[in-house]
N, C-alpha and C positions, 0 to 999 in steps of 0.2 A: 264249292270244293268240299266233300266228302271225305276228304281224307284225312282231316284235320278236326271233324266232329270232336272225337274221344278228348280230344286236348283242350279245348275249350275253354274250361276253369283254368288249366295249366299255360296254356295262353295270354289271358283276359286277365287274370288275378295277380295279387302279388303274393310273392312267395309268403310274406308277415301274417296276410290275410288270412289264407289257407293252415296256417299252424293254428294262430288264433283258432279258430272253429273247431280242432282237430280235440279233442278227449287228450291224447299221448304226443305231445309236442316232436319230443325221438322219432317217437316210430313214424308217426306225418311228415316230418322233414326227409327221413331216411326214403318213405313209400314214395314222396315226391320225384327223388333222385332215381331211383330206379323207374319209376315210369315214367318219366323222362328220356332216361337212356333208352327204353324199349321201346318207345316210341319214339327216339329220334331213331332207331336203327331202323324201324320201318318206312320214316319217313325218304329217307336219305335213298332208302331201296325205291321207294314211290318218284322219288325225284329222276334218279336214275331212269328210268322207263320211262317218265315225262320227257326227259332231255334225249332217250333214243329217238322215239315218238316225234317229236320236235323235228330231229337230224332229215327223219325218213320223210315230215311231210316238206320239209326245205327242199332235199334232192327230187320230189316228186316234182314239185312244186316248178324249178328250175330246169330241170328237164322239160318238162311242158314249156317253158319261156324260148327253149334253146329248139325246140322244135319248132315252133311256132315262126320262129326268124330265120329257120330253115327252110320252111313252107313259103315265108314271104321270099327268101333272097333267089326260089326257082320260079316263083311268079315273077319277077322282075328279069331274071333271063328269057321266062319264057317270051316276054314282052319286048324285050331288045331281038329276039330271035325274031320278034312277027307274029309269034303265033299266041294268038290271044283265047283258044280254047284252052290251049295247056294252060298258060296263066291261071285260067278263068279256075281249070280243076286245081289248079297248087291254093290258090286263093280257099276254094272249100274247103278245102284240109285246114288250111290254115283256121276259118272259123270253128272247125270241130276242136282244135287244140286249142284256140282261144278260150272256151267255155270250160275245157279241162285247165286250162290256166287260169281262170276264175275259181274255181271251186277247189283245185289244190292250193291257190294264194292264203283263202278264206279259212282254209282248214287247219294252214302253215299258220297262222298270224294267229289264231283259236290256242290252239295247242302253244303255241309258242308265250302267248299272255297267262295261258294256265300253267308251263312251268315256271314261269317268271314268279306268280304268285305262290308255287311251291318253293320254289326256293327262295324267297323273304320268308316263309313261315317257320323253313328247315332256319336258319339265320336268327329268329326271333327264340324258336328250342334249344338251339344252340347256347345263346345267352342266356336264359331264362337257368338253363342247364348248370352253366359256370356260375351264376350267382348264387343258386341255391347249393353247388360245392364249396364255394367263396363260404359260404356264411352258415355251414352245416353246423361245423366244430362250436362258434361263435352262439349257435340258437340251443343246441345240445346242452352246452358251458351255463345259459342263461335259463335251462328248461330243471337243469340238474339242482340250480341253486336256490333259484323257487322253493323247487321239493324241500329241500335241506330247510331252508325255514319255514317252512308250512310245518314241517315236520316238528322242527323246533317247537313254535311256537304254540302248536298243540299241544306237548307233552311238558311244556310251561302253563300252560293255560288250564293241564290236568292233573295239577300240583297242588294240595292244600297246604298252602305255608304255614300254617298255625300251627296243623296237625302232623307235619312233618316235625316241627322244631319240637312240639311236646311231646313228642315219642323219640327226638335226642335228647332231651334234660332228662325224660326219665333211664333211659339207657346210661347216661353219664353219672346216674346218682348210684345206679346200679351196680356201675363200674368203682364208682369212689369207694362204695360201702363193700364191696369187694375184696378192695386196698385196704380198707380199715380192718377187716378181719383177718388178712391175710398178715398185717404190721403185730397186729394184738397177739396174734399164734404166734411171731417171730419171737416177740420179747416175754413172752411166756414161756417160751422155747431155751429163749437165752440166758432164764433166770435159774433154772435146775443148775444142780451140780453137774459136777462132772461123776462117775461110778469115784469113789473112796477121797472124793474132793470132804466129805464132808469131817473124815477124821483127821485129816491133813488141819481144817479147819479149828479143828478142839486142840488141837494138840497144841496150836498155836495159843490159841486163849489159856490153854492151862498153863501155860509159860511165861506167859504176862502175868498171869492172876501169882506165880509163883513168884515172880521178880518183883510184883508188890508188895505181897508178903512181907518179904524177907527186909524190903527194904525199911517198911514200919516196924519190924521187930528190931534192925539193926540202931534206928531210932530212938526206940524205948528200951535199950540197951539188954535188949532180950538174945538169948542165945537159941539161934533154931536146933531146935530136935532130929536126928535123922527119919523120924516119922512125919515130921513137920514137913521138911526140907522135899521130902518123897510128896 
């Protein structure tokens, strides 16, 4: 059967196998499905024609049978009538349809084994078909996640851990000493006066230094001066 060549591996194989071997798990599962479909729509066409084929060598086939016992049932009249040359001629015919009923039988029973084997193979695509729909999404899901840790684990595996963390300590001391300069400005910042805080300041000490004063001279029984006092 030639009609089935191209399908072979698609046949023969399992779907698991055929990923396996495949470079692109996706795209091999995906390619599978589709030439599957397109070659079950050819087969199904192939079958079609098998089974007209078939129909046409049956009715040839049966026809010859029905003649043939047509041929015998006027040799039997001709023989009830007496007359045994007519017979004798129904009977020839009949041998000539006999041999045509041979070789339409052989050609009916030919073709009829050859569609029968087409259609278990359309039947076996069929399957083959739904299983690798059945289990696309499922090989996709398992091809995807592979990826994802391969992926992973390369870009893990192309990581210097020493040299990552010692270029974050020095980035954090970076940062710290940052901090510390930026606190240092603040309370340098915060230690100025404010504009005329500074005579506010005097004024106040000269007021205390004066309430001293006064109070040591009232002490030592001194009388302040209005030059003092000022």
């Amino acid at each position: 059967m030639g009609i089935f060549a191209r399908l072979s591996d698609l046949l023969k194989a399992n779907v698991n196998d055929l990923i396996d071997r495949a470079e692109d798990p996706e795209k091999m599962v995906k390619q599978i499905i589709l030439d599957m479909q397109k070659e079950l729509g050819k087969s199904t066409q192939a079958l079609g024609k098998a089974v007209a084929s078939e129909r046409m060598a049956e009715k040839q086939y049966r026809n010859a049978e029905a003649l043939s016992k047509s041929w015998e049932e006027k040799a039997k009249t001709a023989l009830a009538a007496g007359d045994t040359e007519l017979a004798k001629k129904a009977l020839a015919n009949k041998v000539k349809v006999d041999e045509d009923v041979a070789n339409y039988k052989e050609m009916y029973e030919t073709i009829s084994s050859q569609t029968d084997a087409i259609r278990e193979q359309v039947e076996l695509l069929k399957a083959k078909l739904e299983e690798a729909k059945s289990r696309q999404a499922m090989l996709i899901a398992r091809s995807q996640m592979a990826d994802t840790q391969k992926q992973l684990a390369k870009s893990i595996g192309g990581i210097d851990a020493s040299s990552s963390f010692d270029k974050m300590n020095k980035m954090e001391e970076k940062i710290a000493r940052k901090e510390a300069e930026a606190q240092a400005f603040a309370e340098i910042a915060g230690s100025d006066f404010a504009p005329g805080e500074d005579e506010f300041t005097k004024l106040q000490m000269d007021s205390k230094v004066d309430n001293e004063l006064q109070r040591l001279m009232a002490e030592m029984g001194q009388v302040a001066t209005e030059e003092t006092a000022e």
